[in-house]
VOVEXKE-442488 format. One record per atom (N, C-alpha, C): residue number from 1; chain; atom name; z, y, x negated. Coordinates in Angstrom, 1 decimal. Each point is the difference from the previous one (the first is absolute). Layout:
gutor NUM	margu A	koldren CA	w Z	v Y	u X
...
REM end
This chain:
gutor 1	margu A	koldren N	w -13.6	v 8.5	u 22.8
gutor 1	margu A	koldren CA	w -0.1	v 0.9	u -1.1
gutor 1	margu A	koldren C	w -1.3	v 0.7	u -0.1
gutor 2	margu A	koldren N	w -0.1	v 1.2	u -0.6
gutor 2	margu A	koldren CA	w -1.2	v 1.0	u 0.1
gutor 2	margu A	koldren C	w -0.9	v -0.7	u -1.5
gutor 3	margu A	koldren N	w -1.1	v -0.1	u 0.4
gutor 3	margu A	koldren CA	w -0.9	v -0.8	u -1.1
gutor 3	margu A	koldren C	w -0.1	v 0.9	u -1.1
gutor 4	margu A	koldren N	w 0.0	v 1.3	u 0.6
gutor 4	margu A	koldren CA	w -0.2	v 1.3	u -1.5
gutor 4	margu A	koldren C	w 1.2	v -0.5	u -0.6
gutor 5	margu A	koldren N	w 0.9	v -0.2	u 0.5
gutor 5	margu A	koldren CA	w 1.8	v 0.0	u -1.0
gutor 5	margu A	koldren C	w -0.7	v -1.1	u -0.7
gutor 6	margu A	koldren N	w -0.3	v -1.4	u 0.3
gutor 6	margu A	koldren CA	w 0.0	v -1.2	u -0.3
gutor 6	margu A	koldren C	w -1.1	v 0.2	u -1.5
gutor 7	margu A	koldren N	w -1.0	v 0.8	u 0.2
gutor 7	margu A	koldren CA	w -0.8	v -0.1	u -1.2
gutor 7	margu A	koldren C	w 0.7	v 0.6	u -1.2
gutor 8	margu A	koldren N	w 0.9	v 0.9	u 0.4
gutor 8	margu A	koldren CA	w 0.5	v 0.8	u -1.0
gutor 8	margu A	koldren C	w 1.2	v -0.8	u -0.8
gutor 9	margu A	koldren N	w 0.6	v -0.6	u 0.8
gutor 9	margu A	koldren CA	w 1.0	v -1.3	u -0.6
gutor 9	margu A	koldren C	w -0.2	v -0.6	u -1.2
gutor 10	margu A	koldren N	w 0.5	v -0.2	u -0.8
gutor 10	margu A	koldren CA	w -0.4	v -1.2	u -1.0
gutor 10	margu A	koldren C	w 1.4	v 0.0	u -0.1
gutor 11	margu A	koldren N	w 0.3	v -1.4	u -1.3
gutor 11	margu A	koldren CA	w 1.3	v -0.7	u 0.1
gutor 11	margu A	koldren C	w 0.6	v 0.5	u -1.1
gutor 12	margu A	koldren N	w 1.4	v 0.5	u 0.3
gutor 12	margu A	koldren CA	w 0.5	v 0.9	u -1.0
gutor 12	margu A	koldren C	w 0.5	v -1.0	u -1.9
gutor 13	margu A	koldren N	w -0.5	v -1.0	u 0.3
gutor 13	margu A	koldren CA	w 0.3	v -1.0	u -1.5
gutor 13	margu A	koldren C	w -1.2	v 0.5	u -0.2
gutor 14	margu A	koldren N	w -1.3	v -0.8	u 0.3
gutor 14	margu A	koldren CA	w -0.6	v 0.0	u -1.1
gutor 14	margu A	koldren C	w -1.7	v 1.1	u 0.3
gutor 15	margu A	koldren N	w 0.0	v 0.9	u 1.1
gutor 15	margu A	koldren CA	w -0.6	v 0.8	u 0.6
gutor 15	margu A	koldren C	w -1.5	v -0.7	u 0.7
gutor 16	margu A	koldren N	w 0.3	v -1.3	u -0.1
gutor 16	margu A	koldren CA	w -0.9	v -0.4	u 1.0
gutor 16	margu A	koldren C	w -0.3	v 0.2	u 1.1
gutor 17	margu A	koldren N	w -0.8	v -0.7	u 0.8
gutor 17	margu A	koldren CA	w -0.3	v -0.2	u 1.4
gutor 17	margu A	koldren C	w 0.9	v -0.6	u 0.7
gutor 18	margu A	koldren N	w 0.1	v 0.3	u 1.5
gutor 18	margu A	koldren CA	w 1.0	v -0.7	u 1.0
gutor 18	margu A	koldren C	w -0.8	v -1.1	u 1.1
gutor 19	margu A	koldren N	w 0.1	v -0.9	u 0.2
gutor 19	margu A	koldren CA	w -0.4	v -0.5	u 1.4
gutor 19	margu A	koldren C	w 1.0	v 0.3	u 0.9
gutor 20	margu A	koldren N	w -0.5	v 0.8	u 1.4
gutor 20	margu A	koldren CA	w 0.7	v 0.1	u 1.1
gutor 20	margu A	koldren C	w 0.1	v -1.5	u 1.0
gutor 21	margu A	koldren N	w 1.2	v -0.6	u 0.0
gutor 21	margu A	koldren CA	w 0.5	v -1.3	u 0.9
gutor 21	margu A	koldren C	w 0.6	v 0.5	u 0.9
gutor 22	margu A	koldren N	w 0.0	v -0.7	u 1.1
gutor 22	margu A	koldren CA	w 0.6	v 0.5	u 1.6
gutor 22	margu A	koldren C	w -0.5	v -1.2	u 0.5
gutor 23	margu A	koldren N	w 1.0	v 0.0	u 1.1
gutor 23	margu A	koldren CA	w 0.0	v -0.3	u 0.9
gutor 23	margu A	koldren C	w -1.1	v 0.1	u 1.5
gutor 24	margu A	koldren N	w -0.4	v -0.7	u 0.6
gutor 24	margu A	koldren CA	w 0.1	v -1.7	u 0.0
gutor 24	margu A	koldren C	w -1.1	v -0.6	u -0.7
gutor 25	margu A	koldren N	w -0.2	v 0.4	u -1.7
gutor 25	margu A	koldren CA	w -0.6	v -1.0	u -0.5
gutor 25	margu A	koldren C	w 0.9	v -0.2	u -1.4
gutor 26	margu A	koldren N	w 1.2	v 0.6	u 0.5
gutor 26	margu A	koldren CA	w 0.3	v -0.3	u -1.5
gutor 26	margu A	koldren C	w 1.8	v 0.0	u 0.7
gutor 27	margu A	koldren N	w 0.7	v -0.4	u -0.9
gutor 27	margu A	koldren CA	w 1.6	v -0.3	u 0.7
gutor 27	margu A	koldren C	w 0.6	v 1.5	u 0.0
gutor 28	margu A	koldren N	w -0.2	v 0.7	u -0.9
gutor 28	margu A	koldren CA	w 0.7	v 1.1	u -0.3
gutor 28	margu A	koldren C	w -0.9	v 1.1	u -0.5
gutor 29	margu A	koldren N	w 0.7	v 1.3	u 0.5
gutor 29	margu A	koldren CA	w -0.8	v 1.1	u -0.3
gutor 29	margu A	koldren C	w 0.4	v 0.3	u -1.2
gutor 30	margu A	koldren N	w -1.3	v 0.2	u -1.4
gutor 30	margu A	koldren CA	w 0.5	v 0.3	u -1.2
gutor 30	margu A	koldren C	w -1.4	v 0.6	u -0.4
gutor 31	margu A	koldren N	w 0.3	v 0.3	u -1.3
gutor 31	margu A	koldren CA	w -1.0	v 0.2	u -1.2
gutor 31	margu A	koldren C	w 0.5	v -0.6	u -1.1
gutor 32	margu A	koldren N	w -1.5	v -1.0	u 0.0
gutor 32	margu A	koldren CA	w -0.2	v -0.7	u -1.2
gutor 32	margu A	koldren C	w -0.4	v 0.6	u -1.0
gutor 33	margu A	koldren N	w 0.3	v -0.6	u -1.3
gutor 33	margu A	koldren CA	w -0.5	v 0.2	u -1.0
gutor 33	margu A	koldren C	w -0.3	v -1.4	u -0.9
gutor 34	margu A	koldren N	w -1.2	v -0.3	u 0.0
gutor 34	margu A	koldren CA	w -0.2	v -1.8	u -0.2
gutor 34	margu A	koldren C	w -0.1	v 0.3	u -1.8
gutor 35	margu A	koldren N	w -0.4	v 0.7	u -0.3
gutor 35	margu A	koldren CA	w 0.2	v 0.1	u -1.8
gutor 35	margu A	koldren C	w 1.7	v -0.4	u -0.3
gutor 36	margu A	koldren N	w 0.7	v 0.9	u 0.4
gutor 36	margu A	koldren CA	w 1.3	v 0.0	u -0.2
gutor 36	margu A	koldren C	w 0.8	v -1.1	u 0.9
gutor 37	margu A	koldren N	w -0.3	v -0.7	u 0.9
gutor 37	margu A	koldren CA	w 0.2	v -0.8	u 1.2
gutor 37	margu A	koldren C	w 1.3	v 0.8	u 0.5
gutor 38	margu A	koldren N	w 0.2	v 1.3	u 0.6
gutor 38	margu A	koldren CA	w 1.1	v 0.3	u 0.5
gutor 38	margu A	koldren C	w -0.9	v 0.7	u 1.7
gutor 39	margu A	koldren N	w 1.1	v 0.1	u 0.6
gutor 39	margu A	koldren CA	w -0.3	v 0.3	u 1.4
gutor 39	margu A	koldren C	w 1.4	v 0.9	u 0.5
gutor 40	margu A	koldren N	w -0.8	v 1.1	u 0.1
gutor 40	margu A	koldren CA	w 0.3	v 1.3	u 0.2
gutor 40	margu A	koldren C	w 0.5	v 0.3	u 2.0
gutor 41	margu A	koldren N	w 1.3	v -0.5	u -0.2
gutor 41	margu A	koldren CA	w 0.5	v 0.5	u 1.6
gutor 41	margu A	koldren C	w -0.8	v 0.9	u 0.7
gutor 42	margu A	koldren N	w -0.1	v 0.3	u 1.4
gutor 42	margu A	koldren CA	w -0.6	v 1.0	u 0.9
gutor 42	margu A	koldren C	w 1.2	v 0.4	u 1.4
gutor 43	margu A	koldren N	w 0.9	v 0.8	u -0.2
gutor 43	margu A	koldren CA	w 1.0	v 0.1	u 0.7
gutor 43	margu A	koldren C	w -0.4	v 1.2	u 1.0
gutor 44	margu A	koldren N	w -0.5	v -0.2	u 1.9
gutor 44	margu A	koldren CA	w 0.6	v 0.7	u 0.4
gutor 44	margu A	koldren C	w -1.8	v 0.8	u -0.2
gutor 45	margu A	koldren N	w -1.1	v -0.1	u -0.6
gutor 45	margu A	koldren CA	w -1.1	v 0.0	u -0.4
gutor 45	margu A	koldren C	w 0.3	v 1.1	u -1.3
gutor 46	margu A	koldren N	w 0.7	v -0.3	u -0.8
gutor 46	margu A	koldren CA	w 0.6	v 0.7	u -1.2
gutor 46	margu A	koldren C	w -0.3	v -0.8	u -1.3
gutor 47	margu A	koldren N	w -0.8	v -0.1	u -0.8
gutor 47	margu A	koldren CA	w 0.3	v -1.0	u -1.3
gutor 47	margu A	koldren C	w 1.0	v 0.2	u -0.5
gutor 48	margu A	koldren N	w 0.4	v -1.0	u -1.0
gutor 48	margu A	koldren CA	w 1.4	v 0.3	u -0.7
gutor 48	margu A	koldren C	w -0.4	v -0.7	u -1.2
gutor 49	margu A	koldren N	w -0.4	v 1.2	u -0.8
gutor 49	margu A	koldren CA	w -1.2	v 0.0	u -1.3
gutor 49	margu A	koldren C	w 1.4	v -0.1	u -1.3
gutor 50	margu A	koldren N	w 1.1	v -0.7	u -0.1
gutor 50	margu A	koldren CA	w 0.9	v -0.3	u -0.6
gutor 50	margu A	koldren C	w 0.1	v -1.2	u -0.9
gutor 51	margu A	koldren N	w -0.3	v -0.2	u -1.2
gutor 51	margu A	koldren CA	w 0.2	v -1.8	u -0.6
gutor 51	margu A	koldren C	w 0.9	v -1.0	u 0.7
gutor 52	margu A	koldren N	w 0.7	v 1.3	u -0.2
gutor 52	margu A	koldren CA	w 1.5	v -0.9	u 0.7
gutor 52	margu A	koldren C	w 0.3	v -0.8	u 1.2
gutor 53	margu A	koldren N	w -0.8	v 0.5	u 0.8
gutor 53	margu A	koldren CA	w -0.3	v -0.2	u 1.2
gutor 53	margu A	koldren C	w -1.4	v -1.0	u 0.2
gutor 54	margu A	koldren N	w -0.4	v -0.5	u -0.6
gutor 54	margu A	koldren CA	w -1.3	v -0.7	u -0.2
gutor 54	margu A	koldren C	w 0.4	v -1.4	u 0.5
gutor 55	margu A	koldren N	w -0.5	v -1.0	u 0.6
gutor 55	margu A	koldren CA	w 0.2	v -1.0	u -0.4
gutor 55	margu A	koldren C	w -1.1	v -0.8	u -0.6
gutor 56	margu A	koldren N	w 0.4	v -0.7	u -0.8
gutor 56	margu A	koldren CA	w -0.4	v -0.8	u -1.1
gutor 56	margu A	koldren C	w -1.4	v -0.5	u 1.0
gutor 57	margu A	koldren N	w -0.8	v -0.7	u -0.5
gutor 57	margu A	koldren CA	w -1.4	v -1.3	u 1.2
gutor 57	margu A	koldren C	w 0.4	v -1.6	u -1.2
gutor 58	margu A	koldren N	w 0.6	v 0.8	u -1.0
gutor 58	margu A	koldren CA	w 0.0	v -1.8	u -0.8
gutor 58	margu A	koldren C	w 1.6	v -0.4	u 0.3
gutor 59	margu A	koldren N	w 0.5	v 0.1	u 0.7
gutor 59	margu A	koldren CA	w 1.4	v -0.7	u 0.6
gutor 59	margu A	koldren C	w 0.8	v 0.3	u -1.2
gutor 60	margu A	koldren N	w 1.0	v -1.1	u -0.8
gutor 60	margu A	koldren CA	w 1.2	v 0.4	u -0.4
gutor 60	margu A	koldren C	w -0.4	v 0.0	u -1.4
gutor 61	margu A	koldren N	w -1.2	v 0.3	u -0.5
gutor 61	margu A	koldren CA	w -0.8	v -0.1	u -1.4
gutor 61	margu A	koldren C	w 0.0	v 1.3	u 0.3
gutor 62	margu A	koldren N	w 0.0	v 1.1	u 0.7
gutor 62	margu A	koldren CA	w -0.8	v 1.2	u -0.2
gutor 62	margu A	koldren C	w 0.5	v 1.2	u -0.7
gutor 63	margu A	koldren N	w -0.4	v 1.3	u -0.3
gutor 63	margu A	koldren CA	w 0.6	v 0.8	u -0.4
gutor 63	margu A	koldren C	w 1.4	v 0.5	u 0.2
gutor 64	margu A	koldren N	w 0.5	v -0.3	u 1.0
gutor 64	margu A	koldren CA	w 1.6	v 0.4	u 0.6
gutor 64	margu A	koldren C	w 0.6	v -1.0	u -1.1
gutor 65	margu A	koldren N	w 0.4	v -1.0	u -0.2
gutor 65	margu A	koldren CA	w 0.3	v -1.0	u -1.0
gutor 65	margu A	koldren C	w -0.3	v 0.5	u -1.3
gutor 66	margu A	koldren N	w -0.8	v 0.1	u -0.5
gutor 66	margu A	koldren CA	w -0.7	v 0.5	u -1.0
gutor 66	margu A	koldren C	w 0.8	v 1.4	u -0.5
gutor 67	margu A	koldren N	w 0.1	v 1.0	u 0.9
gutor 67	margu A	koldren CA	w 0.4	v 1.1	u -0.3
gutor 67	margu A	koldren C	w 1.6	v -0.6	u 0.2
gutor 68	margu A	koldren N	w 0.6	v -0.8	u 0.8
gutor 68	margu A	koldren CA	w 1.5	v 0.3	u 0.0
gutor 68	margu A	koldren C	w 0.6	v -0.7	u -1.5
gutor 69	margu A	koldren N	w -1.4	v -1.1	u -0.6
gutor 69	margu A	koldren CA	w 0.5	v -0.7	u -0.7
gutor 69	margu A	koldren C	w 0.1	v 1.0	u -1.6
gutor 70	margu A	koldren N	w -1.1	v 1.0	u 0.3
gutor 70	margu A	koldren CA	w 0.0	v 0.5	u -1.5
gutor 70	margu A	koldren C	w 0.9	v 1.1	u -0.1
gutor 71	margu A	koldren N	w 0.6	v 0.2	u 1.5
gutor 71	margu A	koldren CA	w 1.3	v 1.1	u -0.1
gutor 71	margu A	koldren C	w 1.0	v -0.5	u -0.5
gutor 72	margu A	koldren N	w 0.2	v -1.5	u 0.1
gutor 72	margu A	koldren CA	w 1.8	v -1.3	u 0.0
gutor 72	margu A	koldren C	w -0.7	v 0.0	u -1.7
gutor 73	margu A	koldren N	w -0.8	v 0.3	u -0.4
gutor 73	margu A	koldren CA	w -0.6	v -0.2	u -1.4
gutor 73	margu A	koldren C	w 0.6	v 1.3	u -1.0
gutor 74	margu A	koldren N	w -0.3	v 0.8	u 1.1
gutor 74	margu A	koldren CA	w 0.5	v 1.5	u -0.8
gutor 74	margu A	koldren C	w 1.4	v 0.2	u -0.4
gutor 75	margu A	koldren N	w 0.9	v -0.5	u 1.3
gutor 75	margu A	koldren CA	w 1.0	v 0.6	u -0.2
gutor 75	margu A	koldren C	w 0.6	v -1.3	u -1.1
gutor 76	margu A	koldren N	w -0.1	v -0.9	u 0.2
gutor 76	margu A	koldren CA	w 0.6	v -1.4	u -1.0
gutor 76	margu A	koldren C	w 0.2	v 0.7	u -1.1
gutor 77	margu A	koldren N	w -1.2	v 0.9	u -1.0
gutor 77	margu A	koldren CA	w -0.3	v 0.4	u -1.2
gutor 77	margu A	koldren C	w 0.9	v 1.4	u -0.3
REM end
């Protein structure tokens, strides 16, 4: 990825900073975002700057949970 794109990046939750992870020092190509602990896919050398598409770094505690749980909350009411 082109380092000019990379500085311009920040994380579309909370407009933070990204760490760039890759490979071979890291398992998977992403962007981190350690405030929000989500990790931002890199498909293809393409981010995929989507929540939805984030995965979680705190396992099955994380925001995905969190958000599916406060949606099963919404519709209950």
């Amino acid at each position: 990825m082109d380092t000019r794109l990379l500085n311009l990046l920040v994380c579309p939750v909370c407009k933070g900073p990204l760490a760039h992870h890759r490979p071979p020092h890291n398992e998977r190509h992403e962007l981190v975002c350690n405030a929000d602990r989500l990790a931002f896919p890199v498909r293809d050398g393409i981010p995929v700057m989507l929540e939805n598409e984030a995965r979680s770094l705190d396992g099955d505690t994380g925001r995905e949970s969190a958000t599916t749980s406060a949606a099963a909350d919404r519709q209950a009411h």
